[in-house]
C-alpha positions in Angstrom: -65.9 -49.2 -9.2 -65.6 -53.3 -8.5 -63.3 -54.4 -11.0 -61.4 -57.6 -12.1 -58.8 -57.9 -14.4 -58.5 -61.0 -16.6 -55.6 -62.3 -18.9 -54.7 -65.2 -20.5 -51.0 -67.0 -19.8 -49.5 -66.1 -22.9 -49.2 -63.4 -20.9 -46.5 -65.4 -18.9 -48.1 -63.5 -16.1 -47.8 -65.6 -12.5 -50.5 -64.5 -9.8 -48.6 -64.6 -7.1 -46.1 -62.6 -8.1 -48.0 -59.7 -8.5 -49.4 -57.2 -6.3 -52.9 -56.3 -7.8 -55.2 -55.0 -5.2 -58.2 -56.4 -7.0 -59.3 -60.0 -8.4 -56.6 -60.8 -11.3 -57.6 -64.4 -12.8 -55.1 -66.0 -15.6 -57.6 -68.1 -18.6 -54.8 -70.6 -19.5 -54.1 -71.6 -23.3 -53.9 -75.2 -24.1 -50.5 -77.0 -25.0 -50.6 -80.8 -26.6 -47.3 -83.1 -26.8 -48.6 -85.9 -28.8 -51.9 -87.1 -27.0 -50.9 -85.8 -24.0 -52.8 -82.3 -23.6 -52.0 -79.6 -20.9 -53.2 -76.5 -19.7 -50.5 -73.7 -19.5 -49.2 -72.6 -16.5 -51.9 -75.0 -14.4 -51.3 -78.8 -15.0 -48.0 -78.4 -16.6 -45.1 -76.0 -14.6 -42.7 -74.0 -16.8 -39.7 -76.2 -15.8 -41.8 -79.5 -17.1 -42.7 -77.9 -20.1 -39.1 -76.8 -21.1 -37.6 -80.3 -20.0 -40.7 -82.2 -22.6 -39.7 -79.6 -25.2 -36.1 -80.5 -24.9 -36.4 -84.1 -25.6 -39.6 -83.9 -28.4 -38.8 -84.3 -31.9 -41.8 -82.4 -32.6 -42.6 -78.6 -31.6 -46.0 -78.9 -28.7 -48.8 -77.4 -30.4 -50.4 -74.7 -28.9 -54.3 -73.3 -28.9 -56.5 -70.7 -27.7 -58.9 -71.3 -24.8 -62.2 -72.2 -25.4 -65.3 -69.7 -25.3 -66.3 -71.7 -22.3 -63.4 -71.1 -20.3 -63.6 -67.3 -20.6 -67.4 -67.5 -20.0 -67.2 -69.5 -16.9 -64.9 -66.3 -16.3 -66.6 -63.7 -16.9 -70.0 -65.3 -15.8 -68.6 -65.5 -11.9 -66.9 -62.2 -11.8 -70.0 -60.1 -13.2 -72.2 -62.4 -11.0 -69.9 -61.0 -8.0 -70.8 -57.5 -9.2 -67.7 -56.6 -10.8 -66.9 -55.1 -14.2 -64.5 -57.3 -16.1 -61.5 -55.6 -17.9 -59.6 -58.3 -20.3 -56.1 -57.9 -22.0 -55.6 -60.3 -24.6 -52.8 -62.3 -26.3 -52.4 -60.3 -30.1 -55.1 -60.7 -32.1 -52.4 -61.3 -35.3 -50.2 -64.2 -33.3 -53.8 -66.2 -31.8 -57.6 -66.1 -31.6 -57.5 -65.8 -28.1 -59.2 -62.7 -28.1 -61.9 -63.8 -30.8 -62.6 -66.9 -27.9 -63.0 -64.3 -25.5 -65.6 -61.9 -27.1 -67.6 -65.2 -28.5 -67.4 -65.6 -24.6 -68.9 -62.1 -23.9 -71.9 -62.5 -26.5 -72.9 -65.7 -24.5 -73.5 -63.1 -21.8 -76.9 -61.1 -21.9 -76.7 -57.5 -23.0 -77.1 -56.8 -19.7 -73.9 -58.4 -18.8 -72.1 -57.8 -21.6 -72.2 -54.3 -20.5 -69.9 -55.3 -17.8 -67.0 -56.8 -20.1 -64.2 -55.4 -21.8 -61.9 -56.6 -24.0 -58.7 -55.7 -24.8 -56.6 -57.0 -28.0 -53.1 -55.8 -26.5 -51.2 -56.3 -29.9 -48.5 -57.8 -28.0 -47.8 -60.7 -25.5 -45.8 -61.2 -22.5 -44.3 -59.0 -20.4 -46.0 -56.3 -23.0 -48.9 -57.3 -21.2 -47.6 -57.0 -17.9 -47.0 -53.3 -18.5 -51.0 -53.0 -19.6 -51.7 -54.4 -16.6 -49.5 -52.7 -13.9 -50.4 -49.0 -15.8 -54.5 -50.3 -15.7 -53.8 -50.9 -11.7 -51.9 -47.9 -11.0 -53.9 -45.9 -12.5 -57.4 -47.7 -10.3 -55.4 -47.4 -7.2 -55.7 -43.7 -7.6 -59.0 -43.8 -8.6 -59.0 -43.0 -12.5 -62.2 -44.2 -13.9 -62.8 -47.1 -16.5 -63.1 -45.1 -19.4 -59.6 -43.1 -18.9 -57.8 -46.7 -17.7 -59.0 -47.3 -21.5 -58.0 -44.5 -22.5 -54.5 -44.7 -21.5 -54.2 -48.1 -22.6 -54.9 -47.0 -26.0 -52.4 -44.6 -26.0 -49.8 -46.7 -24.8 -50.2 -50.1 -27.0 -48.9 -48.6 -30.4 -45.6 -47.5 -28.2 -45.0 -50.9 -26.6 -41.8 -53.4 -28.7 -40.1 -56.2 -27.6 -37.1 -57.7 -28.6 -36.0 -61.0 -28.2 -32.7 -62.9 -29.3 -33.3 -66.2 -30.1 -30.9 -68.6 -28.9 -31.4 -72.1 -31.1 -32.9 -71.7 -33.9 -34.0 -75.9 -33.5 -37.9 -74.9 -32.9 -37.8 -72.5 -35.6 -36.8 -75.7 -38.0 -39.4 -78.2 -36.2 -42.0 -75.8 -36.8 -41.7 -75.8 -40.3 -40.3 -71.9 -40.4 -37.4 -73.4 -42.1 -36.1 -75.8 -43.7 -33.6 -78.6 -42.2 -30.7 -77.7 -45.0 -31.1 -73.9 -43.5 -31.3 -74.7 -40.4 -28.4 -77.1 -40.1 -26.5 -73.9 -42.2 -27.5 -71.5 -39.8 -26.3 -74.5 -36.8 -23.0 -75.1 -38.5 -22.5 -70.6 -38.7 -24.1 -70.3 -35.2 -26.5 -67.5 -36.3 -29.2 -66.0 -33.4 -31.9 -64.1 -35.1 -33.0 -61.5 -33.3 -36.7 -60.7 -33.5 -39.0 -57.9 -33.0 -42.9 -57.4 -32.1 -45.2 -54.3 -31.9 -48.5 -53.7 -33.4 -48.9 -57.7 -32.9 -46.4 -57.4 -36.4 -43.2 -60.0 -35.5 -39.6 -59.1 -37.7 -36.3 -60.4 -37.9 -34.3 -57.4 -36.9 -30.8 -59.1 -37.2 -28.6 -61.9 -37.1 -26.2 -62.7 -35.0 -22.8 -65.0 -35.3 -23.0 -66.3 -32.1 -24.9 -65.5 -29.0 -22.8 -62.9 -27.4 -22.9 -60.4 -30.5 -26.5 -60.4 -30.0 -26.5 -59.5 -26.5 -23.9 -56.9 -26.9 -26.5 -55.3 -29.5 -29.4 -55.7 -27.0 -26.7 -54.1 -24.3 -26.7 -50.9 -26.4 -30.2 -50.9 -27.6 -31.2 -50.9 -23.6 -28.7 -48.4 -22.9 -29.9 -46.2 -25.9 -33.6 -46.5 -24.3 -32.6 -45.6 -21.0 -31.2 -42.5 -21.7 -34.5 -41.6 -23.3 -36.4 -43.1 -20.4 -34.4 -42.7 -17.3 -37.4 -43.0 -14.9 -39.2 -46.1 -16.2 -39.2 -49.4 -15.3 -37.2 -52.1 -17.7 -39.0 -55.2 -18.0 -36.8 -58.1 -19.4 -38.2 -61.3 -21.1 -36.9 -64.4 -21.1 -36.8 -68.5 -21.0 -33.5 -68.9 -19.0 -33.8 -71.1 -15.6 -33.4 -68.5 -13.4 -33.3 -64.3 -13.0 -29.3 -65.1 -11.6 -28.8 -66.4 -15.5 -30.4 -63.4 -16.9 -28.2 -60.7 -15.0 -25.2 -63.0 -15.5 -25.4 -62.0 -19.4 -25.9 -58.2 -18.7 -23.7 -57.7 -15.8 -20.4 -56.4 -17.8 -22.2 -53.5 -19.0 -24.6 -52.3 -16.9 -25.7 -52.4 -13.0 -29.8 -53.5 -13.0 -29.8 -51.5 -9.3 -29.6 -48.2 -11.9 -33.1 -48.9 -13.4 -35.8 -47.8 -11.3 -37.4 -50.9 -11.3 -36.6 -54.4 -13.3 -39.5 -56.5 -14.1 -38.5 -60.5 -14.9 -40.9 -62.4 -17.0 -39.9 -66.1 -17.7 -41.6 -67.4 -20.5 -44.4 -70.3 -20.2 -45.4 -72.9 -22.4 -47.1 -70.5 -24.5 -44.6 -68.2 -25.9 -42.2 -70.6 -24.9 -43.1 -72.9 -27.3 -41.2 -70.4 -30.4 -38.8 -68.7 -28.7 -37.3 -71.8 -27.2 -34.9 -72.4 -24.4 -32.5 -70.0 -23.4 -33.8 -67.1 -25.4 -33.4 -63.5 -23.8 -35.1 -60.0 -24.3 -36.8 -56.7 -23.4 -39.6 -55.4 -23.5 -40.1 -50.9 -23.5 -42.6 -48.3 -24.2 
């Protein structure tokens, strides 16, 4: 079977850094400071965006790409004789998925037979682990329909968690007001959030920082001992993967995971979470 897999970058998913044995193509999301309008991941990097954000006043609006984009897409890759397999940006945080199946009725019928789409019900580095179990599962020659399968099965499973360094974005987009969030400033609070089932919570807050990252310590530690032979994907918008193993060295060697996945936020998700906010990501 000739297949492609597709994603969009609110995946925060970086081409070259993966090692997909067939096409993988990234439909970028649109990002807009003022009049000036980007497209994620291509004609702005993630160290530009995080610099603009820094110095904005106002949050960068973010949007779903257009039907077009994921037709031109799809279009070329079933043209090439491949059967498209899509995994989407949460159907509850974005209509990126809704953009990509008007996309696929553009197609004929006959063509639309080639397309799949995925709503993930999650975004990230949740994505990242749809994708590597999709390719695993191909390079040992599992068929389309049990890929699916197993994707379905694992999306309920798949939370993040993410604490939230500066709550700043959360007041420029509105989420609260300035009197709360010059409060929460003055107290120092980090909210930690959660997301599965494309359904985001506040699971805690924090006075400071490191409380929040000793919890996330022990709620890693907790998972592993369930999950000793998986892979732990972290999430984050630090500058670099030294940063993020600087603030989980005291507690824990990364060498005993099997595998650690880094995903860096993009303009995207980066726009909420804001700068220096850290996570995980299990299933």
């Amino acid at each position: 079977m000739k297949l492609s897999f597709v994603v969009d970058s609110a995946s925060d998913i970086k081409i070259d850094e993966e090692q997909i044995a067939v096409p993988l193509i990234v439909v970028p999301l649109n990002v807009q400071f003022g009049e000036d309008h980007y497209l994620d991941g291509v004609t702005i990097t993630d160290d530009e965006f995080y610099s603009r954000m820094a110095i904005e006043s106002e949050l960068p609006k973010t949007s779903q790409p257009s039907p077009q984009s994921f037709f031109d897409t799809f279009k070329k890759e079933v043209d090439n004789g491949n059967h498209v397999l899509y995994i989407g940006l949460s159907s509850n945080l974005s209509g990126t998925v809704q953009s990509a199946a008007i996309a696929k009725g553009m197609l004929t019928e006959k063509e639309q037979e080639q397309v799949t789409i995925i709503d993930s019900g999650i975004a990230s580095a949740g994505v990242k682990i749809l994708l590597h179990e999709a390719n695993d599962m191909l390079q040992n020659n599992a068929s389309l329909q049990d890929i699916l399968n197993k994707i379905e099965e694992i999306k309920p499973r798949i939370k993040g968690n993410l604490l939230i360094e500066t709550i700043e974005n959360l007041k420029k987009g509105g989420r609260i007001s300035a009197v709360q969030g010059a409060i929460a400033g003055m107290l120092n609070i980090k909210p930690m959030i959660s997301i599965q089932n494309g359904i985001v919570e506040t699971i805690g807050k924090f006075r400071g920082s490191k409380k929040g990252i000793a919890k996330m310590k022990e709620m890693i530690l907790e998972w592993k001992k369930a999950n000793p032979g998986k892979a732990l994907y972290i999430i984050h918008s630090l500058s670099s993967t030294e940063e993020v193993k600087n603030e989980f060295e005291d507690i824990f060697e990364f060498s005993s995971f099997p595998k650690v996945v880094y995903t860096r936020f993009g303009s995207t998700i980066g726009t909420y979470a804001s700068e220096k906010a850290i996570g995980f990501v299990v299933y």
